[in-house]
N, C-alpha and C positions, 0 to 999 in steps of 0.2 A: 579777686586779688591779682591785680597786675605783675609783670614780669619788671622789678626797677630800673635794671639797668644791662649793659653789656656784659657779660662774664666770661672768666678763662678758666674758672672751676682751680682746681688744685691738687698736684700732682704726689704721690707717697709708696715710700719704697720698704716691702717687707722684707727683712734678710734673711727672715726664717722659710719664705714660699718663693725668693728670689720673684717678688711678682712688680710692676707696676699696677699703682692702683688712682683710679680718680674719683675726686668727691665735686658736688656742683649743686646748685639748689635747683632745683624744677617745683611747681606750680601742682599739683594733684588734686582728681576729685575724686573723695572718701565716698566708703558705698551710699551715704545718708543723704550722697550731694554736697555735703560743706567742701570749699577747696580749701587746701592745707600747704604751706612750704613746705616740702620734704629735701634730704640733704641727701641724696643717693651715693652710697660707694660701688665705685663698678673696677673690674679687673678690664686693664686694659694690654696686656699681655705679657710673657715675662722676659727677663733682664738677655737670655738669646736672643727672645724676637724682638724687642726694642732694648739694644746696649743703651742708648743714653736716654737722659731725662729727657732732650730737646724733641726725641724721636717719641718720647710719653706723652709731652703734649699735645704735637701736632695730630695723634691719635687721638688724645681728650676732645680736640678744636673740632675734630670729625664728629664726634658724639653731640657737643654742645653745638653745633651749627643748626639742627632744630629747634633747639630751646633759643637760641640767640635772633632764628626768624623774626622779620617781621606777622607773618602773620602765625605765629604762636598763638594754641590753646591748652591748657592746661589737658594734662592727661589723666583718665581714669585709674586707679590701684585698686586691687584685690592680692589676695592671698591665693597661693593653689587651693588650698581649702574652701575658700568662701566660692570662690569662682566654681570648683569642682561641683558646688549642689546647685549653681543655676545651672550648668552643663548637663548634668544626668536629667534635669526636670525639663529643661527648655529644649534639648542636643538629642544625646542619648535616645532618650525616651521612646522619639520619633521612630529610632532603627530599628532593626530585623531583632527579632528575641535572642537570637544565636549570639549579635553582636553587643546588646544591652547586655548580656550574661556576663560574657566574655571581658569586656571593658571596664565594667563594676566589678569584676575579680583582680583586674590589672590596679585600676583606684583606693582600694579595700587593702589589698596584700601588700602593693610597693608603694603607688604614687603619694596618697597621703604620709603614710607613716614617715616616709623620707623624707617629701618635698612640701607637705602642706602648710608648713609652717611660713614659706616662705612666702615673697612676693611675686607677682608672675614674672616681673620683669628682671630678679635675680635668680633663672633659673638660664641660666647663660650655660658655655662651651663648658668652664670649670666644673659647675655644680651638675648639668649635665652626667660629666665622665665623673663623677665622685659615685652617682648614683648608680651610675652601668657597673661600675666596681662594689658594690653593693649587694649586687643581681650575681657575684658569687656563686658560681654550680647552675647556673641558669644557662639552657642552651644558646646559641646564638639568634636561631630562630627566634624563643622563646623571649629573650631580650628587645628583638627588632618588633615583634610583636605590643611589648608594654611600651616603646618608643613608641609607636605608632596611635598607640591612643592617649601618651599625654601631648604627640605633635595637633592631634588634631584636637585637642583640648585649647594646645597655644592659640594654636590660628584661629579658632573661633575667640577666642580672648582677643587678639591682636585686631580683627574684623571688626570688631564691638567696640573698639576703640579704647580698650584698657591696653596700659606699657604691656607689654611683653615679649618675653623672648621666645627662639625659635627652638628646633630641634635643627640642628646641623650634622647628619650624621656621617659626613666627610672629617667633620674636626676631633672623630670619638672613635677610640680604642677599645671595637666592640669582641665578646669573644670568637676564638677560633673555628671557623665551621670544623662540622663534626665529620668524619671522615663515615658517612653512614650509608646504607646501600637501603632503603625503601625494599620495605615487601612486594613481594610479587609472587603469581605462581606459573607455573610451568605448565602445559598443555596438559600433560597428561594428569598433573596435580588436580588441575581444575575437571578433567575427565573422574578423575576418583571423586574429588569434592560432591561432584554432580551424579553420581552412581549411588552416594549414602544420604541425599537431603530428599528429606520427605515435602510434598505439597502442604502451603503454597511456596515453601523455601527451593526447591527446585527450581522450580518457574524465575523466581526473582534471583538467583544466582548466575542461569542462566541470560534474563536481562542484563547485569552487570557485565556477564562474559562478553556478549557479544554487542554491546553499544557504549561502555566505556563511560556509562552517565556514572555521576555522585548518587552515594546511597541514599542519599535526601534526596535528589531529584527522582530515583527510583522507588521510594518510599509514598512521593509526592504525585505519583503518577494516575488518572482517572482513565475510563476507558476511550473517554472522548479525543481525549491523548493520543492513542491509537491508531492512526491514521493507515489504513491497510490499502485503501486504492491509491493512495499517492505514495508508498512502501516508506514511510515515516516513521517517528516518532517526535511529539513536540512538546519540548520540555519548558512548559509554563508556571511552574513550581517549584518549593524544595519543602519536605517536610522534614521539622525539627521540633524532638520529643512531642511529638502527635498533632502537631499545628502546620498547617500551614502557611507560607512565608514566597517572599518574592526566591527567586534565584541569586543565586554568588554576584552576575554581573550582568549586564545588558548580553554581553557576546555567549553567558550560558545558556540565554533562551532560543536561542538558534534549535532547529529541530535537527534531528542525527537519524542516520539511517534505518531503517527497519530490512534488516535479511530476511529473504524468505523464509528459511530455518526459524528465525525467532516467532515469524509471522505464524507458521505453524506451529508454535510451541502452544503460543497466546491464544490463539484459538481452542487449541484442546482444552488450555487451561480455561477458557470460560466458560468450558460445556461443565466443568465440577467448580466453576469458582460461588463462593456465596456473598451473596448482592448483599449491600450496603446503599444506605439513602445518598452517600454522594458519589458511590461509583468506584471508590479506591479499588485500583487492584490487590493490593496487601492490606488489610484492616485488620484490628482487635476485636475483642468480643466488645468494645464500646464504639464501634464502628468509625476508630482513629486511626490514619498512619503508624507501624510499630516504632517504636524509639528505634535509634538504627543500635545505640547500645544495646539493647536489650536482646537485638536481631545475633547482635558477634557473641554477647555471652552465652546465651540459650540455645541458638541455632548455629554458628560458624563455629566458636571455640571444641565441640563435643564431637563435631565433624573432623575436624584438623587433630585434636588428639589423637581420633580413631587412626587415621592414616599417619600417625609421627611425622606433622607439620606446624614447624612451629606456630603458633599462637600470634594470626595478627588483624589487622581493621578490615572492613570491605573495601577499602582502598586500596586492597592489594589488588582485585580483581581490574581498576583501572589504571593500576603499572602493568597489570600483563599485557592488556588492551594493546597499548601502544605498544611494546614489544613484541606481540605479537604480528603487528599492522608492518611493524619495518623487518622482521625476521621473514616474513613473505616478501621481502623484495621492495616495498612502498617505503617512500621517501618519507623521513621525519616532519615534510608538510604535510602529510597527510594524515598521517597522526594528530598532528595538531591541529587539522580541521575536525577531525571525528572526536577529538576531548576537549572542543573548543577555549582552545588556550590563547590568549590573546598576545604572547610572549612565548616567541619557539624557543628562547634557555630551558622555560619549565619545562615542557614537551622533550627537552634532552634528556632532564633529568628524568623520566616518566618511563624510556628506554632501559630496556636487559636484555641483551640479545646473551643467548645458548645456545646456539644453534642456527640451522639454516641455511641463509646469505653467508654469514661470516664462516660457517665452516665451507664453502663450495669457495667465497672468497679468499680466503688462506688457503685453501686448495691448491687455485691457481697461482696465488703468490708465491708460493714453495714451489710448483713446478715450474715457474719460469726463472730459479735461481739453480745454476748450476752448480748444484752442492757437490758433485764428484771431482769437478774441477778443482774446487779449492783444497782436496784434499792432495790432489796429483801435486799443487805445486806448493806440498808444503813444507816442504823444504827450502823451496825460493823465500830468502827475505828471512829464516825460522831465526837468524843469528839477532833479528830485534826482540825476541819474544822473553824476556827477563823473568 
């Protein structure tokens, strides 16, 4: 079905959304292959951002300058729905078990329910933020998270060469971060922690304390891993619920240090550790990786009650890391090299100083302010003090 003729689409104004809106015909191929005229309405923005009709237009003329090409092809339509089950079969499917989980609960809980109905190509800036408003009681993280697998839901739509729209998360009014302070513990927390874990849970909390890896990559670890003449460790896995998996990122496979301290830990522990056909340093009686949940209920949570600490992931053990690393003096690069973060923001946020630098640094800040002085003249000037 050919395109007839030149168009200017047609311009309409709702009183009740104050919105401009355009309608225009486009050319579509249905999923069967047949191509169909469709008469698409799209929001072109509202009666603020274009005052007049003439300004609706020449916005419409922007959209319709594709369809008006000459070398116009008719475009592919799907629904979020239809498109969403070749995504999980074809997309999905491929990824890491952690992310197929994860993204099938984002699809399952919000995406469909809300968006599936639609077509990929009206899920535009308005219906977007209609959706985010939705997500209601939903952190901001937790928000930018379901963002992020129906953006890459679009883009692979848009790639494929079906209409669709984008995720713009400049044009959306997502919620407020949470003013929240991430777990961590404190030296001597982690000295107590380490005083009541029995083997092989010693050994492996001790890992965490002192190389700062993910509890899946610590979970994930073989003894080949172990690199003691080159005072290593190389982190070429992440185990997730008893499977093996690639790592978070290319920049996590980086190997991290091995302390001597640790080096001696590891050693003792493999004069009592019990061998496994592939070598895991922490297995089950099924010779698996343990779940890392199963590690914080059974093993971390009974230890932190004992000591009245509150209750939180192994990932606290990798905010102390880094606080630890800059409370000794070492810059927040270095940190960020030893939790191989590819983004030194995150690596800020990974920081709790209590101690240390910053009490020897406000030390000296306070002694080079002459507080005696200010009070001698405090009388000079006290007639502004209301």
């Amino acid at each position: 079905m050919a395109r007839r003729r030149y168009q200017k689409g047609q311009i309409l104004f709702s009183k009740s959304r104050q919105l401009w809106l355009g309608r225009y015909r486009e050319d579509t191929i249905r999923p069967d292959g047949s191509v169909i005229r469709a008469r698409p309405q799209i929001v072109l923005g509202t009666k603020k951002e274009l005052p007049t009709q003439r300004l609706a237009a020449r916005k419409l003329d922007e959209i319709l300058s594709r369809i008006n090409d000459c070398a116009y092809q008719p475009t592919r339509i799907a629904t979020v729905a239809e498109f969403a089950a070749r995504w999980r079969e074809e997309v999905l499917a491929k990824r890491k078990p952690s992310t197929v989980r994860s993204a099938n609960s984002h699809l399952d809980s919000h995406i469909l329910p809300q968006l599936g109905k639609l077509r990929l190509d009206q899920v535009g800036p308005e219906n977007q933020q209609v959706f985010v408003n939705q997500l209601a009681g939903a952190s901001r993280k937790t928000v930018l998270n379901i963002l992020s697998t129906l953006s890459s839901m679009l883009a692979t739509a848009k790639n494929w060469g079906f209409s669709s729209g984008e995720i713009a998360l400049r044009k959306l009014v997502l919620p407020e971060r949470n003013v929240h302070v991430p777990a961590h513990f404190t030296r001597s927390q982690v000295e107590s922690i380490l005083s009541l874990a029995n083997e092989p849970w010693r050994t492996f909390f001790i890992v965490l304390a002192l190389t700062g890896l993910r509890a899946g990559e610590a979970l994930g670890l073989q003894w080949p891993d172990i690199d003691f003449h080159h005072k290593c460790i190389h982190v070429r896995r992440s185990a997730w619920y008893g499977k093996a998996q690639s790592t978070k990122s290319k920049a996590s496979a980086a190997p991290v240090t091995l302390p001597d301290a640790l080096a001696n830990v590891l050693r003792q522990y493999h004069s009592i550790w019990t061998a496994n056909p592939e070598g895991w340093l922490f297995a089950t009686r099924n010779n698996r990786p343990p779940s890392s949940n199963n590690v914080v209920e059974y093993r971390l949570w009974p230890i932190l009650d004992a000591l009245d600490i509150p209750r939180c992931g192994l990932h606290a053990f990798r905010h102390s890391v880094a606080s630890f690393i800059v409370d000794a003096g070492y810059s927040p690069e270095v940190a960020k090299q030893q939790l191989r973060h590819t983004d030194a923001r995150t690596t800020l946020n990974y920081i709790h100083l209590r101690g240390g630098i910053t009490e020897r640094a406000m030390a000296d800040v306070s002694n080079s302010l002459k507080l005696d002085a200010v009070g001698r003249e405090q009388g000079k000037g006290s007639q502004y003090i209301q």
